[in-house]
Steps between C-alpha positions, in 0.01 A plus 500: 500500500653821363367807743569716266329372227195392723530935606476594097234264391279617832552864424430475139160308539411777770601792228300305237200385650489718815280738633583813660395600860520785734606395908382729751583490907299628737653713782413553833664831663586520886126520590426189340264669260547315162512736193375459151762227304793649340689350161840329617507341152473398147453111457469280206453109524274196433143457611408182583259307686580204778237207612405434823298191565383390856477196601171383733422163584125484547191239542290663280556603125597851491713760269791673545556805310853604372638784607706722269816714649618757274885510443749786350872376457715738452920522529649451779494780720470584892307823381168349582374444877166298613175755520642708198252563204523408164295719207492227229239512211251733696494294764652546881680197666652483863794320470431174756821285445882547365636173374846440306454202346823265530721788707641568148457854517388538216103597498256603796148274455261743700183383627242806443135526656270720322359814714 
């Protein structure tokens, strides 16, 4: 596994088929007062869904409906915190999760909730 190739073919698929987005951070000042969300910065990266199924073990027939989580991955960065917000297609998402899938360092999977 060449990281540097693995690096180059991530960040051309994000340039190509990526979608731009705006993160914003909420700040609180000394009073604890929380202000209106300010830009930190500009993002690009891939939208993508991820499947959750639960599992229940039941008597009776029943169904189970599948949740879908909404997903950006972008580079890897340490620019984006938990409870930031992400302006991505019209839509606002709170940023619930920060995952960097392998420790490669090379992309940031975030797990978004829509607000």
């Amino acid at each position: 596994m060449n990281p540097a190739l693995n690096a180059h073919t991530l960040s051309r698929a994000i340039n190509q088929h990526g979608r731009d987005a705006v993160l914003l951070r909420a700040k609180a000042d000394h009073y604890g007062t929380v202000a209106e969300p300010e830009k930190v910065a500009d993002l690009r990266g891939l939208y993508h869904a991820d499947h959750s199924y639960l599992v229940i073990e039941t008597q009776e027939a029943g169904k189970v409906p599948q949740r879908v989580n909404p997903m950006f991955m972008i580079l890897y960065t340490d620019a984006v915190r938990l409870e930031d917000l992400i302006k991505l297609d019209g839509h606002t998402y709170k940023v619930t999760g920060l995952d960097d899938p392998g420790g490669l360092h090379l992309c940031t999977d975030l797990s978004l909730e829509e607000v």
